[in-house]
MARTI-778705 format. One record per residue: residue number from 1; x, y negated, z of N, C-alpha, C, O in turn. Coordinates in Angstrom, 2 decimals. Example, Ala and Ser with C-alpha at 12.3 -4.5 7.8 and 13.67 -1.06 7.14 Angstrom:
! residues 2
- 1	13.19	5.69	7.80	12.30	4.50	7.80	13.20	3.30	7.80	14.24	3.32	8.46 .
- 2	12.85	2.25	7.08	13.67	1.06	7.14	12.90	-0.03	7.87	13.41	-1.14	8.04 .
//
This chain:
! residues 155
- 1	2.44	-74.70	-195.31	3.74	-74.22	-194.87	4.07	-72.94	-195.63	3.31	-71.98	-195.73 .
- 2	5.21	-73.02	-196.14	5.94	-71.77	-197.04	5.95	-70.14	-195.72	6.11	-70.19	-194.50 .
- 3	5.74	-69.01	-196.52	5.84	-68.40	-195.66	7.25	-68.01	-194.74	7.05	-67.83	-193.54 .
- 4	8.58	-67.88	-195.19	9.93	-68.48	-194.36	9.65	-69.56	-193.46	9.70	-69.55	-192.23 .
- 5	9.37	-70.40	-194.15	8.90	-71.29	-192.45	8.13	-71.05	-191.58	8.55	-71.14	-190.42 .
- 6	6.70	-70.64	-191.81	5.91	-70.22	-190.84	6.74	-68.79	-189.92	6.72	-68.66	-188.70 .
- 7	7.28	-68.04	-190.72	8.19	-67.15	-189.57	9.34	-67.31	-188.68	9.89	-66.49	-187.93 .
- 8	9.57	-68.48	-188.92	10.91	-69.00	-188.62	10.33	-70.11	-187.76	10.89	-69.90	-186.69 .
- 9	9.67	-71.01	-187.61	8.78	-71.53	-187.04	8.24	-70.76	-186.04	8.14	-71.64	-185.18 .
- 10	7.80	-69.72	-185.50	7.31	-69.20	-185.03	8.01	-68.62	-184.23	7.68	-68.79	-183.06 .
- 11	9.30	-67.66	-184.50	10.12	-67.50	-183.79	10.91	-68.09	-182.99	11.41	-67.72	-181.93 .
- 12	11.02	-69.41	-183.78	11.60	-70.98	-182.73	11.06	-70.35	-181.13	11.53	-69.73	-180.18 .
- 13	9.42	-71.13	-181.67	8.43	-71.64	-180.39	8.77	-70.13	-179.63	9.19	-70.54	-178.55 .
- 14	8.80	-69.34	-179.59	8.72	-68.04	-179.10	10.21	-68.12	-178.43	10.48	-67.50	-177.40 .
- 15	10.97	-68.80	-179.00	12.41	-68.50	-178.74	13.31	-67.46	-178.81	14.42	-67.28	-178.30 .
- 16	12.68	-66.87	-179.49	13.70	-65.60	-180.65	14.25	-66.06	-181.16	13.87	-66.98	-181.88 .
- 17	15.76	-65.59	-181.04	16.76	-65.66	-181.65	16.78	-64.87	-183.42	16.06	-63.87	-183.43 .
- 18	17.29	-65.08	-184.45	17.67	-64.17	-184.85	18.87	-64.80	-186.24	19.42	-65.90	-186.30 .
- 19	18.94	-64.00	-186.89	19.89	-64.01	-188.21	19.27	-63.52	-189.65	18.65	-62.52	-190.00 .
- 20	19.82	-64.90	-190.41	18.73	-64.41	-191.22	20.16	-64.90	-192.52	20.98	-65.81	-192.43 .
- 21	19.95	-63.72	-193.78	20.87	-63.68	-194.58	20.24	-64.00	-196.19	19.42	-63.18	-196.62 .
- 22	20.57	-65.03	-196.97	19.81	-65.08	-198.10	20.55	-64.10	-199.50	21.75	-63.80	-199.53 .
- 23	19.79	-63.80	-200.32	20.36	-62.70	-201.63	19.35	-63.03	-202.53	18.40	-63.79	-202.29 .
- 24	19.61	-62.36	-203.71	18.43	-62.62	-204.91	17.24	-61.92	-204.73	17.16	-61.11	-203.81 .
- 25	16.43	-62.09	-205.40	15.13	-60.74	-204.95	14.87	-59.94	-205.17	14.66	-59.64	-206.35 .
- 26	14.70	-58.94	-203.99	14.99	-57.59	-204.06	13.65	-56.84	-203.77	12.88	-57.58	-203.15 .
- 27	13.25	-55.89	-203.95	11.69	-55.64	-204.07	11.71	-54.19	-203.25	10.69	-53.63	-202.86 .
- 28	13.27	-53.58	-203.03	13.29	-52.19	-202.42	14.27	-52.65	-201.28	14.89	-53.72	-201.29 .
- 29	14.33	-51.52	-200.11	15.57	-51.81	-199.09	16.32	-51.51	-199.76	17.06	-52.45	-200.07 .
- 30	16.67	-50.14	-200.45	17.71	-49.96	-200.70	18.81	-51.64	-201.93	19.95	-52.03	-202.18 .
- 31	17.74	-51.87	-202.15	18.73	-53.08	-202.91	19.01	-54.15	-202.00	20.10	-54.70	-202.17 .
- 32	18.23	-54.60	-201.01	18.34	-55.56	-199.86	19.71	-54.70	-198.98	20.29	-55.29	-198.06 .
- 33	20.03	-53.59	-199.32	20.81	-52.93	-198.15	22.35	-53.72	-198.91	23.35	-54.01	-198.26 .
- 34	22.18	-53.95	-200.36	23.68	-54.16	-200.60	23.96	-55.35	-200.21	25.02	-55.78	-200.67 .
- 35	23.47	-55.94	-199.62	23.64	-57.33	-199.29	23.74	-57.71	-197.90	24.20	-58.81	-197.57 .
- 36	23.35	-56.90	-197.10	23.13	-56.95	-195.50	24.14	-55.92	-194.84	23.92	-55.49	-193.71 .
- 37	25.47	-55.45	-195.73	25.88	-54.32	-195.63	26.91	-55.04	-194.33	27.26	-56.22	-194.24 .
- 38	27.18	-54.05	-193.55	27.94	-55.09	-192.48	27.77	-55.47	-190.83	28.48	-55.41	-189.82 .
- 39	26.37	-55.89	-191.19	25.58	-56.54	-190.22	24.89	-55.48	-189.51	24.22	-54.49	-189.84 .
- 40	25.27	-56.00	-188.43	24.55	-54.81	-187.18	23.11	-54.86	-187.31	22.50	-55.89	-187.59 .
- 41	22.44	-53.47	-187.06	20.85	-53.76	-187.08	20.20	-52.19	-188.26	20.61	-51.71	-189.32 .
- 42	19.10	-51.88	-187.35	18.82	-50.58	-188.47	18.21	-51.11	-189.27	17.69	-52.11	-188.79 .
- 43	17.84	-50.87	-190.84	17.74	-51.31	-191.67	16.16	-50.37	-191.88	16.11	-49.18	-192.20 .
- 44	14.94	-51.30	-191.58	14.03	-50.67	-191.65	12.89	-51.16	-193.12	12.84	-52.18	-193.81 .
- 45	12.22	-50.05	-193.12	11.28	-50.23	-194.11	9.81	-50.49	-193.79	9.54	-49.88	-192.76 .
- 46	8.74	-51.16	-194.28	7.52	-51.76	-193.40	6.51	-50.93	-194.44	6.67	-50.86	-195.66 .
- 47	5.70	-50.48	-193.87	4.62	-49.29	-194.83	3.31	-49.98	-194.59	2.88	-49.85	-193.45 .
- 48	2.67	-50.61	-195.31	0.81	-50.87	-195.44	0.34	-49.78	-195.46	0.96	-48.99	-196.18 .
- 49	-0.56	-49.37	-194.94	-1.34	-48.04	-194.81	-3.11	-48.34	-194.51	-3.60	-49.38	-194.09 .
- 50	-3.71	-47.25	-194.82	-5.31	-47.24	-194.62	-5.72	-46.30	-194.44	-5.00	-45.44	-194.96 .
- 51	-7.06	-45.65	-193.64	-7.78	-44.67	-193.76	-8.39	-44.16	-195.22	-8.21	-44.87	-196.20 .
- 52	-9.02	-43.07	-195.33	-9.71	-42.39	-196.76	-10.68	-43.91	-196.71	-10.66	-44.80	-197.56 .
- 53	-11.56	-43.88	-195.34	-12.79	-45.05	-195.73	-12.33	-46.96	-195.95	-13.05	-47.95	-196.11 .
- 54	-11.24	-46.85	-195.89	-10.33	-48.39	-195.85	-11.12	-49.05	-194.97	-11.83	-50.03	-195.18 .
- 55	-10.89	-48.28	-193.70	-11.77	-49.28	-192.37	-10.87	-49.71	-191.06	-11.15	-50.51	-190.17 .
- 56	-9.50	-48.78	-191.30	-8.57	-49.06	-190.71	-6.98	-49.58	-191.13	-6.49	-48.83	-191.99 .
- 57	-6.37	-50.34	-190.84	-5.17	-50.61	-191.48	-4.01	-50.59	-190.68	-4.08	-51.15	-189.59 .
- 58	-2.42	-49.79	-191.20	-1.76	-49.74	-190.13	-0.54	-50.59	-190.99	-0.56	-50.79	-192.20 .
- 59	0.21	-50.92	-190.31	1.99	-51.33	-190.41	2.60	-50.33	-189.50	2.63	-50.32	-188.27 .
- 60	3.26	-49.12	-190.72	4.32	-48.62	-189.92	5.70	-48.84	-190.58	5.96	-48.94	-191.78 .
- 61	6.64	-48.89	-189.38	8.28	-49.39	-189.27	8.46	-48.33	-188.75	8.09	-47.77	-187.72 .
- 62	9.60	-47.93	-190.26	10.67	-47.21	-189.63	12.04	-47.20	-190.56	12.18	-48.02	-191.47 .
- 63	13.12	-46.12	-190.23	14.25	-46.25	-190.71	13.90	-45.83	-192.31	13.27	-44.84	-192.68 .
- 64	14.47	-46.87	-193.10	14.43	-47.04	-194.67	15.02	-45.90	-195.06	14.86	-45.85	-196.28 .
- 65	15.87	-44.55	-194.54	16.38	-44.16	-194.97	15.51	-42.40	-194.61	15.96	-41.32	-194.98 .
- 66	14.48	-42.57	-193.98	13.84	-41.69	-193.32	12.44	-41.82	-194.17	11.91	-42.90	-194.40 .
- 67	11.89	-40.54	-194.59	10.63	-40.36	-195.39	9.27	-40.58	-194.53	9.44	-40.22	-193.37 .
- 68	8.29	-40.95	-194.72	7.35	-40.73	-193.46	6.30	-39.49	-194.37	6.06	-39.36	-195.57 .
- 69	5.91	-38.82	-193.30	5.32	-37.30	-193.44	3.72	-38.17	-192.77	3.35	-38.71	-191.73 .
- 70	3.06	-37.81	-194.43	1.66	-38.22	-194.00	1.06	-37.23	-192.92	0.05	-37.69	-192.39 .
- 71	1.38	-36.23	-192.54	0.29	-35.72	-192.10	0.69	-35.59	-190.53	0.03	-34.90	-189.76 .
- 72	2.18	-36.54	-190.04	2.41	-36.42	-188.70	2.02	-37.79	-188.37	2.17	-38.22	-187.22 .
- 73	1.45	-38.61	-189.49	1.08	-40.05	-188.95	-0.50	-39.92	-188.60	-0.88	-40.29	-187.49 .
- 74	-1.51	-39.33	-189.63	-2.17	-38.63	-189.78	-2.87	-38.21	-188.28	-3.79	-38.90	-187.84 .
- 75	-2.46	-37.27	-187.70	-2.42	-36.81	-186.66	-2.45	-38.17	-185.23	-3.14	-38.55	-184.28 .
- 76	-1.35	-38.41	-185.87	-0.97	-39.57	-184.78	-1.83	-40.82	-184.73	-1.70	-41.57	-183.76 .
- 77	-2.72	-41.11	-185.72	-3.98	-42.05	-185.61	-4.86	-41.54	-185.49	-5.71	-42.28	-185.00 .
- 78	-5.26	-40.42	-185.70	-6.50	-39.66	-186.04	-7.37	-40.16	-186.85	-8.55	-40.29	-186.52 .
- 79	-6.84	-40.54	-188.16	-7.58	-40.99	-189.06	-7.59	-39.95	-190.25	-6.52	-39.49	-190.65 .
- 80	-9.03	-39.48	-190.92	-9.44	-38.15	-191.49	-7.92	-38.43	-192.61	-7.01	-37.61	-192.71 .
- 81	-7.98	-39.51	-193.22	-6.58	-39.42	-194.65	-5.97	-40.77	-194.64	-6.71	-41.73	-194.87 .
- 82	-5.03	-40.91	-194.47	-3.92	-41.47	-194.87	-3.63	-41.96	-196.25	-3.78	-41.10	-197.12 .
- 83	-3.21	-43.24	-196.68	-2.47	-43.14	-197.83	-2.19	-45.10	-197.62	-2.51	-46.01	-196.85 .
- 84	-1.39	-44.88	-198.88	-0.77	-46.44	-198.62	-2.03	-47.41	-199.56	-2.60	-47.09	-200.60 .
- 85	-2.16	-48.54	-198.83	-3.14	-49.08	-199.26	-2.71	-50.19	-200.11	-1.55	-50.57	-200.24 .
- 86	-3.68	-50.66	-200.64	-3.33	-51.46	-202.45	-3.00	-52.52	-202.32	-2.91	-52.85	-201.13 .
- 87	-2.70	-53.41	-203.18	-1.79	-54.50	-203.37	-2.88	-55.63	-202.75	-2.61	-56.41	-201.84 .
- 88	-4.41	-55.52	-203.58	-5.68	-56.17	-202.82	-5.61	-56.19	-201.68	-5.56	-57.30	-201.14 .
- 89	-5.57	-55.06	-200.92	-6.02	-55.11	-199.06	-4.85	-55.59	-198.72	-5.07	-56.40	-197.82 .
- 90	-3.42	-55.52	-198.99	-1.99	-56.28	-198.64	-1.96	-57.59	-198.80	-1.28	-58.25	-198.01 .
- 91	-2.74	-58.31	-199.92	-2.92	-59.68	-199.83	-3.76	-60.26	-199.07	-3.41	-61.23	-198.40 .
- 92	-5.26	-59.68	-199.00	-6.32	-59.96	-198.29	-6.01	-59.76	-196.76	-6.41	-60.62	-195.99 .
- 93	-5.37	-58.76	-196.32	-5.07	-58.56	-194.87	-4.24	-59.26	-194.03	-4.35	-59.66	-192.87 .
- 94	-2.95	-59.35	-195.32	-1.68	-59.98	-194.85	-0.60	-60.73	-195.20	0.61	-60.83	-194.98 .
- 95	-2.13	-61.54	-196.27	-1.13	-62.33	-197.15	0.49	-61.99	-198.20	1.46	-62.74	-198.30 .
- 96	0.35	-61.08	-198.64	1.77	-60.43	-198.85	1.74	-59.71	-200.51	0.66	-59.47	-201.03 .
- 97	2.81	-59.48	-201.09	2.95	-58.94	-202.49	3.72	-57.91	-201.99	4.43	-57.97	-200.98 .
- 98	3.54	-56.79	-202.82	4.19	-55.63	-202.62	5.78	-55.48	-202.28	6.43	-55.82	-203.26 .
- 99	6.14	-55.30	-201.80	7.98	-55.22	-201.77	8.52	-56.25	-200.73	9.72	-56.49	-200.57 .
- 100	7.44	-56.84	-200.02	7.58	-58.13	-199.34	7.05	-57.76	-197.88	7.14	-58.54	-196.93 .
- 101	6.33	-56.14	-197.79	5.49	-56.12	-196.61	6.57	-56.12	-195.25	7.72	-55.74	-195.45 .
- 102	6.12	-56.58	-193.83	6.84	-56.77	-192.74	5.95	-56.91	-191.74	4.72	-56.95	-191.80 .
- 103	6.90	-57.01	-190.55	5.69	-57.31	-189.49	5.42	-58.65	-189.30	4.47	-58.88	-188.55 .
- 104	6.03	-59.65	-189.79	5.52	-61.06	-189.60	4.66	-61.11	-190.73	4.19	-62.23	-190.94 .
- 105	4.37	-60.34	-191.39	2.49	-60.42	-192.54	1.45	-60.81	-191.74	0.44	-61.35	-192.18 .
- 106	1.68	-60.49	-190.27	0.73	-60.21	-188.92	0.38	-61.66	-188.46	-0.48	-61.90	-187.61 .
- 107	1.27	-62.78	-189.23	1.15	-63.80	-189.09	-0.29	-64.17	-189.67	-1.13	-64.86	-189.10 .
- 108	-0.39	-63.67	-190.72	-1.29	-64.69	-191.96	-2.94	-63.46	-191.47	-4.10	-63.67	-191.84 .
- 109	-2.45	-62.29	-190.59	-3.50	-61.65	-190.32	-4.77	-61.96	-189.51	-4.92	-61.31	-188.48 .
- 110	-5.57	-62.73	-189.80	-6.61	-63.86	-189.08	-7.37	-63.01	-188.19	-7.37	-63.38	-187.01 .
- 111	-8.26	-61.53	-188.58	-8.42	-60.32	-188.11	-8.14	-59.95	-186.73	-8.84	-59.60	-185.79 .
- 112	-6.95	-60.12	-186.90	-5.57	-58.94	-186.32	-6.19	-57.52	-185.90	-6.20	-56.84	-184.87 .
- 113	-6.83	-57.40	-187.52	-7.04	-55.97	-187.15	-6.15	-54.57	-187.76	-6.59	-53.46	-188.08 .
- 114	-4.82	-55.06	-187.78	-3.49	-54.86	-188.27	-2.91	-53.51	-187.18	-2.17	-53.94	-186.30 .
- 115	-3.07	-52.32	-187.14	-2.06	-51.74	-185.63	-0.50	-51.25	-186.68	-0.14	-50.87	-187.79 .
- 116	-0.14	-51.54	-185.66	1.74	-51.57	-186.04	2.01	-50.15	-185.22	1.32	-49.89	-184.23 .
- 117	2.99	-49.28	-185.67	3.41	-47.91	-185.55	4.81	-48.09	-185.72	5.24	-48.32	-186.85 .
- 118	5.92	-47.97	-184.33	7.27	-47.92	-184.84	7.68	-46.05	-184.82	7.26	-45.16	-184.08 .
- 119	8.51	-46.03	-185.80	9.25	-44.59	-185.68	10.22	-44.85	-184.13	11.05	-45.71	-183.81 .
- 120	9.60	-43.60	-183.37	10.65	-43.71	-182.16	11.96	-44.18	-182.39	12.40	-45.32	-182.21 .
- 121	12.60	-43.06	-182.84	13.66	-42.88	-183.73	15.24	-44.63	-183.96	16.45	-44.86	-183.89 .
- 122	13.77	-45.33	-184.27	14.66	-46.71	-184.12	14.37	-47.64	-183.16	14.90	-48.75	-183.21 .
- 123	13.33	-47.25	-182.00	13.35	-47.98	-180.92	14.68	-48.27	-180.26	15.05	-49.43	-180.09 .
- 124	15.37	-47.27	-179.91	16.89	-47.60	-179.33	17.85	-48.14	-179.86	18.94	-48.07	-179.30 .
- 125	17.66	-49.00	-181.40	18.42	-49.81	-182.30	18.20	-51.19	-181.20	17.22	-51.58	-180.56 .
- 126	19.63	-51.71	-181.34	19.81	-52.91	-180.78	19.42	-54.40	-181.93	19.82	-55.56	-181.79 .
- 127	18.82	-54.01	-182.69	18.90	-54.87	-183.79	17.46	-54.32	-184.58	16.94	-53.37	-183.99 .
- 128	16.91	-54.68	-185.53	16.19	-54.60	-187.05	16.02	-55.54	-187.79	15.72	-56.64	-187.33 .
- 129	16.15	-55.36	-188.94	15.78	-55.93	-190.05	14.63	-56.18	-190.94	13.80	-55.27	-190.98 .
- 130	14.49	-56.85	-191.39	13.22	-57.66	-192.38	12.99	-58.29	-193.24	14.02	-58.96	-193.30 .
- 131	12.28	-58.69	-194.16	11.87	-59.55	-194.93	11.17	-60.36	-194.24	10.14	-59.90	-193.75 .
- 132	11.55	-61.83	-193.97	10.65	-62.83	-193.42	9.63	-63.08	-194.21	9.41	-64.25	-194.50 .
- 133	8.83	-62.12	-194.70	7.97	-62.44	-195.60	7.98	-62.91	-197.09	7.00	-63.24	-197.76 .
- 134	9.38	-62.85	-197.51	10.31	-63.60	-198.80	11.18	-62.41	-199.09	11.87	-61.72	-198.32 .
- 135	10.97	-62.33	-200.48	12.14	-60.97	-200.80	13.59	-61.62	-200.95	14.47	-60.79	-201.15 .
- 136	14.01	-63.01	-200.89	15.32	-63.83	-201.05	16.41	-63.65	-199.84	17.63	-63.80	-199.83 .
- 137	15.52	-63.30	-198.88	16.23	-62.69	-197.15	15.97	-61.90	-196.28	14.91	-61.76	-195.66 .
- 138	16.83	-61.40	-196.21	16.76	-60.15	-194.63	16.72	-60.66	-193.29	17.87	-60.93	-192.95 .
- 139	15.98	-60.89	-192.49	15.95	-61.31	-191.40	16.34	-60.09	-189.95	15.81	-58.98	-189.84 .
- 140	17.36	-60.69	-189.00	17.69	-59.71	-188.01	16.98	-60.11	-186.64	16.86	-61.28	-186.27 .
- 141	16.55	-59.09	-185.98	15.94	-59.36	-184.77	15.92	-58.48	-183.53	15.29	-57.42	-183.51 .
- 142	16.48	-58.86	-182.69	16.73	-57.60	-181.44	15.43	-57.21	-181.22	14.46	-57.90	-180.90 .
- 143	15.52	-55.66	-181.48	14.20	-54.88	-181.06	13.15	-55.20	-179.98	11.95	-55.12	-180.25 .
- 144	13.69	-55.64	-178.52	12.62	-56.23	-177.93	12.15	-57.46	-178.30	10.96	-57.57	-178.02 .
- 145	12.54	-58.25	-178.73	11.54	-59.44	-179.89	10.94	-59.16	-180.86	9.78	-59.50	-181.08 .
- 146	11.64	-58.49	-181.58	10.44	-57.55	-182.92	9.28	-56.93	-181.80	8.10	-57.05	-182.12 .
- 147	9.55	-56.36	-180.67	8.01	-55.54	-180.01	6.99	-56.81	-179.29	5.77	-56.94	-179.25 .
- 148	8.20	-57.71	-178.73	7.66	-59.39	-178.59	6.87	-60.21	-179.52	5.93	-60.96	-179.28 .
- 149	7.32	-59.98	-180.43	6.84	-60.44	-181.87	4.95	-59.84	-181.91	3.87	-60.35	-181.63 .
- 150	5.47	-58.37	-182.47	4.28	-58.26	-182.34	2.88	-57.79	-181.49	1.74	-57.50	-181.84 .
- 151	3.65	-57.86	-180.12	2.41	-58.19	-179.01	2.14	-59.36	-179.05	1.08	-59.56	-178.47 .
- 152	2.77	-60.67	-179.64	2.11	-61.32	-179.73	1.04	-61.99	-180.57	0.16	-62.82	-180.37 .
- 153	1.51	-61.25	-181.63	0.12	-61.12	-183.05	-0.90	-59.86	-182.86	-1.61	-59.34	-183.72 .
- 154	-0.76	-59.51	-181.48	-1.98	-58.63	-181.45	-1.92	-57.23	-181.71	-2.78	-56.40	-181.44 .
- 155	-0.52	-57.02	-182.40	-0.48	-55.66	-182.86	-0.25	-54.65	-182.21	-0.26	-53.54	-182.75 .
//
């Protein structure tokens, strides 16, 4: 199964609704943004992350337009260093190529030793956005199904 289907598939059985918009491939938000321009929903960015010892791995979501400050995430895992982890541990973890990361990666995460981190900030968005795992579409999803989503992959 292609990875668009397996997310889309999945959301069926779950019965999440969502909207999903196709464009050429885009490898940054900001280029996915010219295409989704319009459409209700905060337009978030998905971060692979690891400890100094690569023994922990996080997915943090937040607003694409907002920087994340290593050393308040840092804090907030209590993990000694921070940094974004390599294209290797992104495939191996979560099946995924760079520019493609999301929270449905959490799918292909067999592990699920994956923890997901949202920026407060866009919890009160009625909407977010995604890559279903495919840089060809933005996928929309009301925030309590994205947190549905991934309590149910464990995250």
């Amino acid at each position: 199964m292609d990875q668009l289907t397996l997310v889309t598939t999945t959301l069926d059985q779950m019965g999440i609704q969502y909207q999903i918009v196709s464009h050429p491939a885009v490898t940054t938000t900001e280029a996915a943004d010219a295409y989704i321009e319009g459409i209700e929903g905060v337009r978030t960015k998905t971060m692979f992350l690891t400890n100094k010892k690569k023994t922990a791995f996080y997915l943090l979501v937040m607003d694409d337009a907002k920087r994340l400050d290593f050393h308040e995430f840092k804090d907030l895992t209590g993990a000694k260093r921070v940094k974004m982890a390599s294209s290797e541990a992104l495939k191996e973890k979560l099946g995924l190529e760079p520019g493609v990361v999301s929270i449905f990666g959490l799918l292909n995460n067999q592990d699920r030793d994956v923890q997901v981190y949202f920026d407060k900030a866009i919890l009160s968005e009625a909407r977010m956005s995604f890559h279903p795992n495919v840089n060809t579409r933005t996928i929309f999803v009301a925030t309590d199904d994205v947190l549905a989503f991934v309590k149910s992959q464990g995250g």
